[in-house]
GUDO-597567 format. One record per residue: chain; residue number from 1; x, y negated, z negated of N, C-alpha, C in turn. Coordinates in steps of 0.2 Angstrom, whole numbers, padded with zeros to 4 digits. Each point is the difference from the previous one (the first is absolute). Layout:
// GUDO-597567
node ch = A; i = NUM; n.x = X; n.y = Y; n.z = Z; ca.x = X; ca.y = Y; ca.z = Z; c.x = X; c.y = Y; c.z = Z;
...
END
This chain:
// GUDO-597567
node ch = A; i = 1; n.x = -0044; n.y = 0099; n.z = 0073; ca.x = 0004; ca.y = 0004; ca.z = -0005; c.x = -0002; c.y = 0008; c.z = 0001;
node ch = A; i = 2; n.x = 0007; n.y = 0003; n.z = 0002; ca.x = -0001; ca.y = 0007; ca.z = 0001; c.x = -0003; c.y = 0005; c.z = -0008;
node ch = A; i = 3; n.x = -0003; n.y = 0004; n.z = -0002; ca.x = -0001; ca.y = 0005; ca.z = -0004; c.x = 0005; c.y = 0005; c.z = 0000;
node ch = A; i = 4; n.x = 0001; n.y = 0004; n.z = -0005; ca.x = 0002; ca.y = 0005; ca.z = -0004; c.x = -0002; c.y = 0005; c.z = -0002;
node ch = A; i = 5; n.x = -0002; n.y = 0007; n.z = -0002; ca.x = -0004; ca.y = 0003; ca.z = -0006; c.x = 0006; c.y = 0001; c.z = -0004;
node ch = A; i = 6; n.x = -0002; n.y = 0003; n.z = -0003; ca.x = 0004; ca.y = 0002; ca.z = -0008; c.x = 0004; c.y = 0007; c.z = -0001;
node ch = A; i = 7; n.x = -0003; n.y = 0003; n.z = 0006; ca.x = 0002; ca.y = 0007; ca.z = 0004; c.x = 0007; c.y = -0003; c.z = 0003;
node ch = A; i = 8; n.x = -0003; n.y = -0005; n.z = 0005; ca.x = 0005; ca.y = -0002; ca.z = 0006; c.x = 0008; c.y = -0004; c.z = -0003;
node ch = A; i = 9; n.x = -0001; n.y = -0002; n.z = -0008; ca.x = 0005; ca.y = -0005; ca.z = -0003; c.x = 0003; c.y = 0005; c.z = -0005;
node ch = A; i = 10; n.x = -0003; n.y = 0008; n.z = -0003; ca.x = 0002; ca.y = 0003; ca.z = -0002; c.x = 0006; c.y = 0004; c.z = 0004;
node ch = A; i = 11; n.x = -0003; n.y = 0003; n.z = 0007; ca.x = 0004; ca.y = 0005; ca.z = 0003; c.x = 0006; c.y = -0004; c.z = 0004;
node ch = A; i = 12; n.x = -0001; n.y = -0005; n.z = 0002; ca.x = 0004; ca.y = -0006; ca.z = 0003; c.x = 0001; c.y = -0006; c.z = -0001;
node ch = A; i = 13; n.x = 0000; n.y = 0001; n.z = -0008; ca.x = 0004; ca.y = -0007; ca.z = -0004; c.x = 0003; c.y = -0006; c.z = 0003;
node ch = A; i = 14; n.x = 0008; n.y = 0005; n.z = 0003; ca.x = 0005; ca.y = -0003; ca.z = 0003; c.x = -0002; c.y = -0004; c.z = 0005;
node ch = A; i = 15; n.x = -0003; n.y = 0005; n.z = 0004; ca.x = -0002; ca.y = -0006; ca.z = 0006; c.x = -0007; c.y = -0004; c.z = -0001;
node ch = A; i = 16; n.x = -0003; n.y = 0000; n.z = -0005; ca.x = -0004; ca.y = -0006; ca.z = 0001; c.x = 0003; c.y = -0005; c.z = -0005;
node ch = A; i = 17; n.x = 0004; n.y = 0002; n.z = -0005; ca.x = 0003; ca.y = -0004; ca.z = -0001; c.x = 0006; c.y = -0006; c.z = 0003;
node ch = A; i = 18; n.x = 0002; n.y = 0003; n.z = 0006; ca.x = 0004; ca.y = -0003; ca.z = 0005; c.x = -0003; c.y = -0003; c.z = 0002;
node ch = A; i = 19; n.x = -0007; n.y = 0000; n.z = 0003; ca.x = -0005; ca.y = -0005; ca.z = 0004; c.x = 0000; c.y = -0005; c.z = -0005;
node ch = A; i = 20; n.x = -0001; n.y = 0000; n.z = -0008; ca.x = 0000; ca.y = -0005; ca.z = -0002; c.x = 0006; c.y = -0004; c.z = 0001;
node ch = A; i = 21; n.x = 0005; n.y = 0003; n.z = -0001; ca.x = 0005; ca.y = -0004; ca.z = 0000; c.x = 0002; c.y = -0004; c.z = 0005;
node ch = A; i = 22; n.x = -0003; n.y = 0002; n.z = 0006; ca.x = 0001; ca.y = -0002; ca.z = 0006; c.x = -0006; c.y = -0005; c.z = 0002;
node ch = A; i = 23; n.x = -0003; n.y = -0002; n.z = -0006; ca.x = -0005; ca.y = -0007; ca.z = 0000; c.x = -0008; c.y = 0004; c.z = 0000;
node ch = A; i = 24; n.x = 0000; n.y = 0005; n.z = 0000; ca.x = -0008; ca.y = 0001; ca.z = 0000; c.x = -0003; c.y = -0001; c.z = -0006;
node ch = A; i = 25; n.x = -0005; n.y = -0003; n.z = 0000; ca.x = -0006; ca.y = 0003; ca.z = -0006; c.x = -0003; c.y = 0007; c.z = 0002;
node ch = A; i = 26; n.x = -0001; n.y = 0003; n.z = -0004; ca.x = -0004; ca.y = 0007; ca.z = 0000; c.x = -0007; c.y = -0001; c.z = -0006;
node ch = A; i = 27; n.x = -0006; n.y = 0002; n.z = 0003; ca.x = -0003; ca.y = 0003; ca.z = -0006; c.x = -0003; c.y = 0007; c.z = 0000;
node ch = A; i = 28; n.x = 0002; n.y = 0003; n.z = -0009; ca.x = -0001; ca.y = 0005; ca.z = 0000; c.x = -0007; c.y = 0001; c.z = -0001;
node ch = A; i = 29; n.x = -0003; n.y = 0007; n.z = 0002; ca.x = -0005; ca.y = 0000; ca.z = -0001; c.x = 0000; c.y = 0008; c.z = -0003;
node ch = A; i = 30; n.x = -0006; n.y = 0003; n.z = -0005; ca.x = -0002; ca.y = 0006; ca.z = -0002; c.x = -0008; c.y = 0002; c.z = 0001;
node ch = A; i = 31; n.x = -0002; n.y = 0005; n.z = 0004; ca.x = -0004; ca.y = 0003; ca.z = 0003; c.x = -0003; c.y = -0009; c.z = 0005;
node ch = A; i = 32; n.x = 0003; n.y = -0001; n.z = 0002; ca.x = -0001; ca.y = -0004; ca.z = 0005; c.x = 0001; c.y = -0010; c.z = -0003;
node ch = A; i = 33; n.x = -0002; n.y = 0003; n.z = -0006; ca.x = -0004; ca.y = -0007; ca.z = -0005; c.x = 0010; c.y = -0004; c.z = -0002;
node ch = A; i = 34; n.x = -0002; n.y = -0007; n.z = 0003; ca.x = 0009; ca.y = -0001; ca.z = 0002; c.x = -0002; c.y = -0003; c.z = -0010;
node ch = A; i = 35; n.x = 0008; n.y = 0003; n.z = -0002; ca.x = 0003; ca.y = -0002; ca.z = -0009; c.x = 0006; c.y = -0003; c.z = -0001;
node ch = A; i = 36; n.x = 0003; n.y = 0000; n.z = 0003; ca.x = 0008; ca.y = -0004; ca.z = 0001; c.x = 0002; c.y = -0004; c.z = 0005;
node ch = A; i = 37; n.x = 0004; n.y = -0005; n.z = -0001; ca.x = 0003; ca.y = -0002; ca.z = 0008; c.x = 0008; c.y = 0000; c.z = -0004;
node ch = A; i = 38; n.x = 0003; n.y = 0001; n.z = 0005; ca.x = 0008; ca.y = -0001; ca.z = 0002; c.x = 0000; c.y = -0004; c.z = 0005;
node ch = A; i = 39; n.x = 0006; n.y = -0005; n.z = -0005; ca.x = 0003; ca.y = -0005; ca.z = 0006; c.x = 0006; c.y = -0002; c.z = -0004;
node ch = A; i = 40; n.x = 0005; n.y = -0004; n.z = 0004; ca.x = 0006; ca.y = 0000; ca.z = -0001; c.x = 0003; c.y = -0006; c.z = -0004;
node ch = A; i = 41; n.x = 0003; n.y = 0002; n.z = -0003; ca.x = 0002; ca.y = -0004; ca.z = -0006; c.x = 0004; c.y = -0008; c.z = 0002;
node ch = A; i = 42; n.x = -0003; n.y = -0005; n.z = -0001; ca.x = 0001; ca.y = -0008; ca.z = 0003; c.x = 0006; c.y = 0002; c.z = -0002;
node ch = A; i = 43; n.x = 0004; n.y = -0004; n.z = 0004; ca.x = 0008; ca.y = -0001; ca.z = 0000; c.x = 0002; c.y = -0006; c.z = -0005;
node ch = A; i = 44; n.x = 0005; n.y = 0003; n.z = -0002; ca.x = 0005; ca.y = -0006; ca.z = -0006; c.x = 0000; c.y = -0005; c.z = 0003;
node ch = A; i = 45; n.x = -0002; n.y = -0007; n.z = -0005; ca.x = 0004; ca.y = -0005; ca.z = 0000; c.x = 0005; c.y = -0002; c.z = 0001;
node ch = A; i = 46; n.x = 0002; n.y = -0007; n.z = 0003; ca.x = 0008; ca.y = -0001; ca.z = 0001; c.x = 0002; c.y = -0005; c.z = -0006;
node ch = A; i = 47; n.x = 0004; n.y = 0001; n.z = -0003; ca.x = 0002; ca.y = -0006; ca.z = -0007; c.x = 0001; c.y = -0004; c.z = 0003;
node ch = A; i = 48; n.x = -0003; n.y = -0005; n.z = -0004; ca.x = 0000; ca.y = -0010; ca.z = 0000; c.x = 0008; c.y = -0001; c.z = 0003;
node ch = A; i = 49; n.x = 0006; n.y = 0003; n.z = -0004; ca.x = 0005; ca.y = -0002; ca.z = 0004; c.x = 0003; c.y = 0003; c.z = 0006;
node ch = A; i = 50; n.x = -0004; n.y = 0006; n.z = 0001; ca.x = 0004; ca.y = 0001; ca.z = 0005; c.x = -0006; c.y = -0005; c.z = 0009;
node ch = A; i = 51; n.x = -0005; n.y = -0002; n.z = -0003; ca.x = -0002; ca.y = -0005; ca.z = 0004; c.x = 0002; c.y = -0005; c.z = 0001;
node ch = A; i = 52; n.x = 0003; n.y = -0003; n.z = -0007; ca.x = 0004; ca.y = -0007; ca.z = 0001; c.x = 0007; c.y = 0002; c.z = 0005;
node ch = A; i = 53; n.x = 0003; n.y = 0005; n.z = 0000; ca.x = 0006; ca.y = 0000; ca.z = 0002; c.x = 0001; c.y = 0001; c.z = 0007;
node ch = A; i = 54; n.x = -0005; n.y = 0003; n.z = 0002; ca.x = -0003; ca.y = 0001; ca.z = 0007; c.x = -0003; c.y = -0008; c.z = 0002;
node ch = A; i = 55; n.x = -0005; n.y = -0001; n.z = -0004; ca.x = -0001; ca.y = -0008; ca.z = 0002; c.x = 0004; c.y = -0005; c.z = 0002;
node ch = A; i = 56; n.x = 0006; n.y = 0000; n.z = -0003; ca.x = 0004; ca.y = -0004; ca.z = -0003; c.x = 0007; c.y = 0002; c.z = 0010;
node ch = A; i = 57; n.x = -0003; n.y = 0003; n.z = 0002; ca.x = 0009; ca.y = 0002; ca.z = 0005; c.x = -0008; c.y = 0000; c.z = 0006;
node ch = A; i = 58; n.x = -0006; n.y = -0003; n.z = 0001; ca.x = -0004; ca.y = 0001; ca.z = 0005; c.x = 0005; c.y = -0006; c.z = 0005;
node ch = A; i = 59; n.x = -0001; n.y = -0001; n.z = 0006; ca.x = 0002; ca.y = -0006; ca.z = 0002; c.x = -0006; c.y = -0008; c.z = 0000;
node ch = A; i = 60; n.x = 0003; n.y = -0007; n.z = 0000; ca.x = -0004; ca.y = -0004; ca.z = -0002; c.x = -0005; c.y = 0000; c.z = 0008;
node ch = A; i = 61; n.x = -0005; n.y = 0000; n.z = -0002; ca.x = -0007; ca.y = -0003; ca.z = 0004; c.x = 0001; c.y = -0007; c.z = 0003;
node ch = A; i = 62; n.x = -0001; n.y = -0001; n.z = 0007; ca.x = -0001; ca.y = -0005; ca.z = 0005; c.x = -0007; c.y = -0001; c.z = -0001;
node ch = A; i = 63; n.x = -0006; n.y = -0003; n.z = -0003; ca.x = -0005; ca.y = -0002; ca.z = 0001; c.x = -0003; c.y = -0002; c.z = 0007;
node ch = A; i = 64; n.x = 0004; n.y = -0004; n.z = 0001; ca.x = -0003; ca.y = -0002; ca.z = 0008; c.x = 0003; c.y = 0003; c.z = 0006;
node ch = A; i = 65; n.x = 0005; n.y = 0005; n.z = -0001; ca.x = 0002; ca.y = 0004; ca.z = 0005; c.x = -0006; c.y = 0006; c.z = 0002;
node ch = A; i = 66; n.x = -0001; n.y = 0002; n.z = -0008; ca.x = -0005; ca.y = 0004; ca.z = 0001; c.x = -0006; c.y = 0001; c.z = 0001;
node ch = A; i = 67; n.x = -0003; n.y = -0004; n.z = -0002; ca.x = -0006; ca.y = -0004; ca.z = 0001; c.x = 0000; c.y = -0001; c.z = 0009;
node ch = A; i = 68; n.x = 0005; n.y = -0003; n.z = 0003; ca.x = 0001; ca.y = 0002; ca.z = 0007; c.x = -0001; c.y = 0003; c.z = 0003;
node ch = A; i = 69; n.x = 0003; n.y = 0006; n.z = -0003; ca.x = 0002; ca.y = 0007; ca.z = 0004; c.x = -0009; c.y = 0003; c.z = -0001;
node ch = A; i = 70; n.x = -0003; n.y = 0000; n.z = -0006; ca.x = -0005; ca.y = 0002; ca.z = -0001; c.x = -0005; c.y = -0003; c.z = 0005;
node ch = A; i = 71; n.x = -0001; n.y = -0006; n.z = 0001; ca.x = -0005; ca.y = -0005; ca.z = 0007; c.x = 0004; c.y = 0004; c.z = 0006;
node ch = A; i = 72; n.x = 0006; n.y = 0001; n.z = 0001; ca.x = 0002; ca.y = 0005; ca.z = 0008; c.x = -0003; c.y = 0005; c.z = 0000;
node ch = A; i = 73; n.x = -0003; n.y = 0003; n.z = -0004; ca.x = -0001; ca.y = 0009; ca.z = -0001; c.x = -0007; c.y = 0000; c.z = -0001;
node ch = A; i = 74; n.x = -0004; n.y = -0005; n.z = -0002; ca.x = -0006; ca.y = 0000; ca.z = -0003; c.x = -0004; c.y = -0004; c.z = 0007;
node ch = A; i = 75; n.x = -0008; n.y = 0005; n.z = -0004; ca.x = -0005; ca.y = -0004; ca.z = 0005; c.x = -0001; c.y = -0007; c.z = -0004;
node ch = A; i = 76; n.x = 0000; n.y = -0006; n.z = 0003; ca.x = 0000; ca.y = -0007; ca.z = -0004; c.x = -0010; c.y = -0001; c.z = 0000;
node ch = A; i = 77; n.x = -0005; n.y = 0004; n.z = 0002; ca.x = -0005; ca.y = 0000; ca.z = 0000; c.x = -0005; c.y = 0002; c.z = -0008;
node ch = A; i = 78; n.x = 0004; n.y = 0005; n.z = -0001; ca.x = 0000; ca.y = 0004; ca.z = -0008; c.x = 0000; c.y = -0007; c.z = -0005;
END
């Protein structure tokens, strides 16, 4: 986890704010001793229906097609 001082988030907010946004954690530190961390705000939930609705138009599963395909692709010693 990269650091920050309190200098470097004041005079360039923007851009360590951007780092955050672009997935970093930062922690902040004053006179060297770290007092805050930034990190990025977990992303929304998808609502219950609009999982059903997407679930619902998936196409049906071949169990033993796939099961197949995966024994073609896989080490069978694992």
């Amino acid at each position: 986890m990269d650091t920050v001082s309190v200098r470097e988030l004041r005079n360039n907010g923007g851009r360590v704010l951007q780092r955050v946004a672009d997935g970093e954690t930062l922690t902040v530190t004053m006179d060297g001793e770290p007092i805050a961390e930034l990190r990025p705000v977990p992303g929304r939930g998808v609502p219950a229906a609009t999982l059903l609705k997407r679930w619902r138009r998936l196409p049906p599963v071949n169990a033993q097609q796939l099961r197949a395909d995966l024994d073609g692709v896989m080490d069978g010693s694992l």
